[in-house]
N, CA, C and O atoms as a GROMACS GRO file, in nm:
protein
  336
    1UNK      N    1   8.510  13.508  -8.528
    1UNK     CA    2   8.551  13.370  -8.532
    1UNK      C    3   8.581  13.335  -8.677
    1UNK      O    4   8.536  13.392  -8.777
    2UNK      N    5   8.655  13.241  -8.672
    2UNK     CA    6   8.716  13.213  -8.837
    2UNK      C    7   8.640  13.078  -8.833
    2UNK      O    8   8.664  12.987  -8.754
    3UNK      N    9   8.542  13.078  -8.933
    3UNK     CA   10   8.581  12.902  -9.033
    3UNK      C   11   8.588  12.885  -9.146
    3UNK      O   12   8.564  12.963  -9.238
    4UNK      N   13   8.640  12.727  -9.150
    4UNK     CA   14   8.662  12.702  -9.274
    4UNK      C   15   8.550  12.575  -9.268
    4UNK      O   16   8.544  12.484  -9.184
    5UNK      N   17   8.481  12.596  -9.364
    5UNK     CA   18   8.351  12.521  -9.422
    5UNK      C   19   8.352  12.399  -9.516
    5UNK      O   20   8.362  12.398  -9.639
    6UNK      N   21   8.342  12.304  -9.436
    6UNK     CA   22   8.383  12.115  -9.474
    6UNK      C   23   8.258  12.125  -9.649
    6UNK      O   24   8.164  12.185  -9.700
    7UNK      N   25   8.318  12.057  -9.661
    7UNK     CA   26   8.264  12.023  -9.802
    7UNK      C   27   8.116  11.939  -9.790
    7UNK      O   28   8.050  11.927  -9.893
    8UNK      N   29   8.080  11.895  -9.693
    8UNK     CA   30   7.974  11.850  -9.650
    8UNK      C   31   7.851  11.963  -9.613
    8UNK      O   32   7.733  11.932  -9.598
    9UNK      N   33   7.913  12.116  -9.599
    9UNK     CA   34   7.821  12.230  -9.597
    9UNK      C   35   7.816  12.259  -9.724
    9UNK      O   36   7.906  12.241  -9.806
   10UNK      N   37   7.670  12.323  -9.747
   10UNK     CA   38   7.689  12.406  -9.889
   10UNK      C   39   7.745  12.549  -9.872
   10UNK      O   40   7.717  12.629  -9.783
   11UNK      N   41   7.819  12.562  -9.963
   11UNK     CA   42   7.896  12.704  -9.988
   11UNK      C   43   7.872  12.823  -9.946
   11UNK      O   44   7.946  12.916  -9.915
   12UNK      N   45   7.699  12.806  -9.950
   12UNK     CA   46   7.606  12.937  -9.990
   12UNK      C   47   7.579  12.939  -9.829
   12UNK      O   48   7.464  12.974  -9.805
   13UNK      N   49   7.674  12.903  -9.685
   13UNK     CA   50   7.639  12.943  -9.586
   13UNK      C   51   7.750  13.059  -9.517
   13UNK      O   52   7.747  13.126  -9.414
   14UNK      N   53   7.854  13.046  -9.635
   14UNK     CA   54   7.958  13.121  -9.605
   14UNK      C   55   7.937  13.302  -9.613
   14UNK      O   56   7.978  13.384  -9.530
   15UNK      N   57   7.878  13.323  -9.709
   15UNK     CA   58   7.855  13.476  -9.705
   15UNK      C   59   7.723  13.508  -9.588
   15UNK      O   60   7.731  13.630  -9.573
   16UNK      N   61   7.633  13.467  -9.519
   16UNK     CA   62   7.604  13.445  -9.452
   16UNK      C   63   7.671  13.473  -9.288
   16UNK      O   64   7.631  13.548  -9.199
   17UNK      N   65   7.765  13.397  -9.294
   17UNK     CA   66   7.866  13.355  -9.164
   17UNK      C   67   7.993  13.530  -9.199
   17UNK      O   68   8.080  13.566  -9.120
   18UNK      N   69   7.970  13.578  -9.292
   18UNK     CA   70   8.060  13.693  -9.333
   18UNK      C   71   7.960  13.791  -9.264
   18UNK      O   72   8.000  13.863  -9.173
   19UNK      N   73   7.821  13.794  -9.310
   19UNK     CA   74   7.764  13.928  -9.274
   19UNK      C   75   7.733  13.939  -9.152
   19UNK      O   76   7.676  14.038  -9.107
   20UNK      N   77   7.773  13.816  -9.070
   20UNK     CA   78   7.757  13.853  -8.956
   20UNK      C   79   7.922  13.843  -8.868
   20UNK      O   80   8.000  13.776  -8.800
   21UNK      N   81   7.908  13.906  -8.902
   21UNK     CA   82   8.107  13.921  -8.856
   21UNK      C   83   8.190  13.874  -8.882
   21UNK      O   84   8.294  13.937  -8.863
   22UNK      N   85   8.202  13.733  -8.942
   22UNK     CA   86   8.341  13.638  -8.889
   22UNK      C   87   8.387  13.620  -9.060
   22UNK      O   88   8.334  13.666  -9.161
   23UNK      N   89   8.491  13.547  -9.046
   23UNK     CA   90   8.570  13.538  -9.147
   23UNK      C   91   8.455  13.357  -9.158
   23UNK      O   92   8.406  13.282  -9.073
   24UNK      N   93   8.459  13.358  -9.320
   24UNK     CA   94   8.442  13.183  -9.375
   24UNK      C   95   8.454  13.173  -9.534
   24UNK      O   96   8.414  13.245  -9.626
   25UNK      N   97   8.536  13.036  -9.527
   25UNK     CA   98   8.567  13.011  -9.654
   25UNK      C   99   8.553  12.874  -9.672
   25UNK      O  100   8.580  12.777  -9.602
   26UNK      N  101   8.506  12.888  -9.784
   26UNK     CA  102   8.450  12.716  -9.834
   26UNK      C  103   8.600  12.608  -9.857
   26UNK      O  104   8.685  12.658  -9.931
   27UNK      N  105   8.625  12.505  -9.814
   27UNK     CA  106   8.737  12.446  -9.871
   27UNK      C  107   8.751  12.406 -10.020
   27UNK      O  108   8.854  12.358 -10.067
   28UNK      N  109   8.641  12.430 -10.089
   28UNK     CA  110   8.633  12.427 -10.251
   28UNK      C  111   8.662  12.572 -10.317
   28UNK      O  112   8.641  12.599 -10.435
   29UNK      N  113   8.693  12.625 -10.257
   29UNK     CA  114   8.739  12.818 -10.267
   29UNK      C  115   8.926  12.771 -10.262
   29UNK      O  116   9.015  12.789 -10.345
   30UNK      N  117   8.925  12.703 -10.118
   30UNK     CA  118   9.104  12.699 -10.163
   30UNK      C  119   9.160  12.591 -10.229
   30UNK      O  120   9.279  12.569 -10.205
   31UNK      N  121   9.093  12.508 -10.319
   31UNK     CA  122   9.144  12.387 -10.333
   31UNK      C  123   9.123  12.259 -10.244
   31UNK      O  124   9.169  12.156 -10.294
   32UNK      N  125   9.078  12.250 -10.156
   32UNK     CA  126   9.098  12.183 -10.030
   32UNK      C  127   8.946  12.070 -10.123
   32UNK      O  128   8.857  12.100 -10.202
   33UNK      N  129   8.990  11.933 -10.051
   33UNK     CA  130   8.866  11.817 -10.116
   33UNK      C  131   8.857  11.817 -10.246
   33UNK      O  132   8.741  11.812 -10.286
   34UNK      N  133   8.934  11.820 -10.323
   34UNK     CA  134   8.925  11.819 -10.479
   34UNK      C  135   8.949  11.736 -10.544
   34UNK      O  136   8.952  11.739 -10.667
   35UNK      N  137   8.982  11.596 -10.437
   35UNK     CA  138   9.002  11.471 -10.536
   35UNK      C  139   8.899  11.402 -10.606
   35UNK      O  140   8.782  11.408 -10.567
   36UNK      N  141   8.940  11.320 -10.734
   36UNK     CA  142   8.863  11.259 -10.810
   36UNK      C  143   8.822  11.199 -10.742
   36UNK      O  144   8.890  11.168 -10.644
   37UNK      N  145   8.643  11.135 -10.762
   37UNK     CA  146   8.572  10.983 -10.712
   37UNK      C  147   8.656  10.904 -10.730
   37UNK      O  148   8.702  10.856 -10.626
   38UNK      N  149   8.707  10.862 -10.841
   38UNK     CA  150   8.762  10.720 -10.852
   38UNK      C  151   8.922  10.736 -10.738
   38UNK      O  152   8.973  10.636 -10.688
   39UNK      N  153   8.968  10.856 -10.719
   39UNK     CA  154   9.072  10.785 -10.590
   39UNK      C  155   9.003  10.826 -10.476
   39UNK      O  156   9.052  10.787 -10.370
   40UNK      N  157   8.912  10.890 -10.470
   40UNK     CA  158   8.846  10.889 -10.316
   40UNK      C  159   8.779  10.734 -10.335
   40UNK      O  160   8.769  10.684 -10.223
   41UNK      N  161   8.742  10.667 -10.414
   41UNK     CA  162   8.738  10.527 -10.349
   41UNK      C  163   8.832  10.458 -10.338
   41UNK      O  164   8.827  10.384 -10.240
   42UNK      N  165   8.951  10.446 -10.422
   42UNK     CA  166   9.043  10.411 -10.391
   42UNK      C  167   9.144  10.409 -10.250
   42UNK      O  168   9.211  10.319 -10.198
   43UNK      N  169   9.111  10.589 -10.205
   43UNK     CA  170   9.160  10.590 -10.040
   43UNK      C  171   9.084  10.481  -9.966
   43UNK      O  172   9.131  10.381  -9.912
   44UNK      N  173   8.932  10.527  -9.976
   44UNK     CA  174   8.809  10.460  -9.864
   44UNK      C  175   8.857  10.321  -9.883
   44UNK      O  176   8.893  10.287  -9.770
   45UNK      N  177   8.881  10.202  -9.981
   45UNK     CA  178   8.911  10.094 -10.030
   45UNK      C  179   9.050  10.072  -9.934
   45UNK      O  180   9.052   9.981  -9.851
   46UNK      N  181   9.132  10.136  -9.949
   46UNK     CA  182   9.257  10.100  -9.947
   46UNK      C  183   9.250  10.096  -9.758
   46UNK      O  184   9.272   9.984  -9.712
   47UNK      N  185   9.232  10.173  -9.686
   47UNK     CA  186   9.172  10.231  -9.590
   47UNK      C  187   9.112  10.112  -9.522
   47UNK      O  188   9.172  10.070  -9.423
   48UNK      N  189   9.011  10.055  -9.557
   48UNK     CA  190   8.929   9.924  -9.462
   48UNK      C  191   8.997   9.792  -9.445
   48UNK      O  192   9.060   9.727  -9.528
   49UNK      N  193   8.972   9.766  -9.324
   49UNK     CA  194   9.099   9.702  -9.241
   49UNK      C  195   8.946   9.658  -9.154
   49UNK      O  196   8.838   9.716  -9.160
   50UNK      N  197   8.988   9.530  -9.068
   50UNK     CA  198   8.901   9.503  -8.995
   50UNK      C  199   8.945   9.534  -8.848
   50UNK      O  200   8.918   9.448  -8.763
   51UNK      N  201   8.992   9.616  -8.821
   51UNK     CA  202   9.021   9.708  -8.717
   51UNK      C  203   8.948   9.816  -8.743
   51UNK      O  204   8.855   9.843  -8.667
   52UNK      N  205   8.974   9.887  -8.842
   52UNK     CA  206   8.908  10.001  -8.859
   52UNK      C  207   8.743   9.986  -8.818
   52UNK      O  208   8.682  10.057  -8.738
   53UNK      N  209   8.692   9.874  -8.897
   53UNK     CA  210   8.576   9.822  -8.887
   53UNK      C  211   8.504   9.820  -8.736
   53UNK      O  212   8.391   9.853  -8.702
   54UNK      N  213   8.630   9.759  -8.649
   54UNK     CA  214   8.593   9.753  -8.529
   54UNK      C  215   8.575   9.909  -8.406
   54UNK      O  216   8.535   9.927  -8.291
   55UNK      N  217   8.634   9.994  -8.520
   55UNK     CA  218   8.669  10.108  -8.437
   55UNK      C  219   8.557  10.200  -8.439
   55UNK      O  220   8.519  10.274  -8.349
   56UNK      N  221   8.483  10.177  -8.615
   56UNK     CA  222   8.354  10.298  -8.645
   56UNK      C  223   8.226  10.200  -8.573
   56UNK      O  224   8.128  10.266  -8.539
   57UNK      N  225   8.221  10.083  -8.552
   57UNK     CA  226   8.132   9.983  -8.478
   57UNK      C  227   8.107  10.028  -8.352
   57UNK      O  228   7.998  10.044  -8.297
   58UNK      N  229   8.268  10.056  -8.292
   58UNK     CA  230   8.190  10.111  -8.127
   58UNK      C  231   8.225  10.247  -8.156
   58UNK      O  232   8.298  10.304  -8.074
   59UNK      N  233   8.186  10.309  -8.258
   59UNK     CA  234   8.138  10.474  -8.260
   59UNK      C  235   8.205  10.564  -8.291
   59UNK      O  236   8.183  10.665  -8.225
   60UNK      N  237   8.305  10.576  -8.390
   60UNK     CA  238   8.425  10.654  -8.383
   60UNK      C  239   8.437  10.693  -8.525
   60UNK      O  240   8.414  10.605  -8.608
   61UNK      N  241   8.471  10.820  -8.569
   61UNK     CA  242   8.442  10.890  -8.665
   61UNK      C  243   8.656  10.889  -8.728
   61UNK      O  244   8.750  10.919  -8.654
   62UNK      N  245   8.665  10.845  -8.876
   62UNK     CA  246   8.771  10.846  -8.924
   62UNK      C  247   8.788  10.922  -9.036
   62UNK      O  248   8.722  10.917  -9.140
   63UNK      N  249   8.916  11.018  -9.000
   63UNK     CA  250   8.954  11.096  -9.095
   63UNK      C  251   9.068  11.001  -9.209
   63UNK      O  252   9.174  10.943  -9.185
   64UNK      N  253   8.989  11.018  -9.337
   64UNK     CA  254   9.137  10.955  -9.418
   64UNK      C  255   9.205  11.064  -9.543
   64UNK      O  256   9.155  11.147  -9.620
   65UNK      N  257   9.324  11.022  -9.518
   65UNK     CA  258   9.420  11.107  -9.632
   65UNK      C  259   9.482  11.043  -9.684
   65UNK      O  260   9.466  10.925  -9.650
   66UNK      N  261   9.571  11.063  -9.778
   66UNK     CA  262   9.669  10.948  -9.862
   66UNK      C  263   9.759  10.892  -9.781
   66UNK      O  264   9.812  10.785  -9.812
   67UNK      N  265   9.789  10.964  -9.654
   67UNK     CA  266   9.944  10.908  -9.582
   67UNK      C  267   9.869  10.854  -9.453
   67UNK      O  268   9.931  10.816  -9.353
   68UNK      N  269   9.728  10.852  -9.462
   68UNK     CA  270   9.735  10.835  -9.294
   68UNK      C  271   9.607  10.814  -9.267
   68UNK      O  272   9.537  10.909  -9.301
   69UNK      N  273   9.544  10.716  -9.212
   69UNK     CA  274   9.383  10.717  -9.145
   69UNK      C  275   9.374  10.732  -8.933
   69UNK      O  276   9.396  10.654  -8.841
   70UNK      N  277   9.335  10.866  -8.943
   70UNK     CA  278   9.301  10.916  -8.824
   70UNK      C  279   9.158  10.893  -8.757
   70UNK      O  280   9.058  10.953  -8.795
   71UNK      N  281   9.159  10.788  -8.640
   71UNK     CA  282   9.026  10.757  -8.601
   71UNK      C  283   8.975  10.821  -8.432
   71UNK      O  284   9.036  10.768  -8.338
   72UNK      N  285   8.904  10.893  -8.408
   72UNK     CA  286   8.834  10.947  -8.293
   72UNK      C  287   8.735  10.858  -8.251
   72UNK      O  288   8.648  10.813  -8.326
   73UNK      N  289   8.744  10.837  -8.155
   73UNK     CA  290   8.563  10.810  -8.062
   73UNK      C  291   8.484  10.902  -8.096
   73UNK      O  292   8.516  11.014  -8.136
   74UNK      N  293   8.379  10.858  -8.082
   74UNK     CA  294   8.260  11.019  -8.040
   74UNK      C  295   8.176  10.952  -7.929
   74UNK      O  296   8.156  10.830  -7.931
   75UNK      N  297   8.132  11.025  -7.842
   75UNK     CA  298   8.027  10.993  -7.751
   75UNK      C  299   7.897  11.008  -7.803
   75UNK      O  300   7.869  11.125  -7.826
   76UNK      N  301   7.812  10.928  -7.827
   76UNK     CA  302   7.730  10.920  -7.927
   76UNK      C  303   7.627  10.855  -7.798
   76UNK      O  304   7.513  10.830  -7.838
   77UNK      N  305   7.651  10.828  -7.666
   77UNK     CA  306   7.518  10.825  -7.594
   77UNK      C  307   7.640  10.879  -7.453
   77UNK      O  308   7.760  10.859  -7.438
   78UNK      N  309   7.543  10.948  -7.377
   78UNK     CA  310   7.600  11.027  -7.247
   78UNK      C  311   7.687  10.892  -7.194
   78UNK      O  312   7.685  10.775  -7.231
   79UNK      N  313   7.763  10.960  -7.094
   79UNK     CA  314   7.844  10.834  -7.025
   79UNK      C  315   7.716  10.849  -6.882
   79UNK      O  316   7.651  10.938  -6.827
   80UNK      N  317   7.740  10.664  -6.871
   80UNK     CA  318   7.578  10.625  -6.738
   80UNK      C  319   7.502  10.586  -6.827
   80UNK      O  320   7.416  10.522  -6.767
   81UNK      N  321   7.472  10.585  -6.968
   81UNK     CA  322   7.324  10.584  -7.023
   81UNK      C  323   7.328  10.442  -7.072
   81UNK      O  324   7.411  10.403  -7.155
   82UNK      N  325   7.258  10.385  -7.030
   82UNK     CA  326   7.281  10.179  -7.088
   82UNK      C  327   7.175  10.186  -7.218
   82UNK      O  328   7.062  10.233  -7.206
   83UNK      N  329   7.222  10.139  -7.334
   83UNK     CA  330   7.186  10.105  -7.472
   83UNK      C  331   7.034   9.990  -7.470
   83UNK      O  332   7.024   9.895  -7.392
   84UNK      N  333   6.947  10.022  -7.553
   84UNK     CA  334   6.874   9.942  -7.555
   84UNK      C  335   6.859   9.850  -7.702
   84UNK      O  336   6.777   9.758  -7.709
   0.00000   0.00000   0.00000
């Protein structure tokens, strides 16, 4: 199996994920997540919208990039299960 390892893992799980068969590479190995803090707040900033707001509220996980904010649901309690 191939992965590629979010910047939210540490690095040091990749050789690991090698010795046991599979291909993995850190996205800080290819360049990948290398923007400065000050424009990764600038995206997150630019990005909040009170839609958006309404979207991570009922549970939904958003990808942002410079051209584009991509938002998913997640099922974050079984479907049937009533909230307390």
């Amino acid at each position: 199996m191939r992965f590629l390892v979010d910047e939210n893992v540490s690095h040091r799980i990749c050789p690991a994920l090698v010795a046991a068969g599979h291909e993995a590479v850190h996205v800080n190995e290819i360049g990948l997540d290398t923007m400065p803090s000050a424009d990764l707040a600038a995206l997150i900033l630019a990005a909040l919208s009170p839609e958006l707001d309404e979207f991570l509220e009922a549970g939904a996980i958003a990808t942002l990039t410079p051209d584009r904010v991509r938002v998913r649901p997640l099922p974050l309690r079984p479907v049937g299960t009533a909230s307390t």
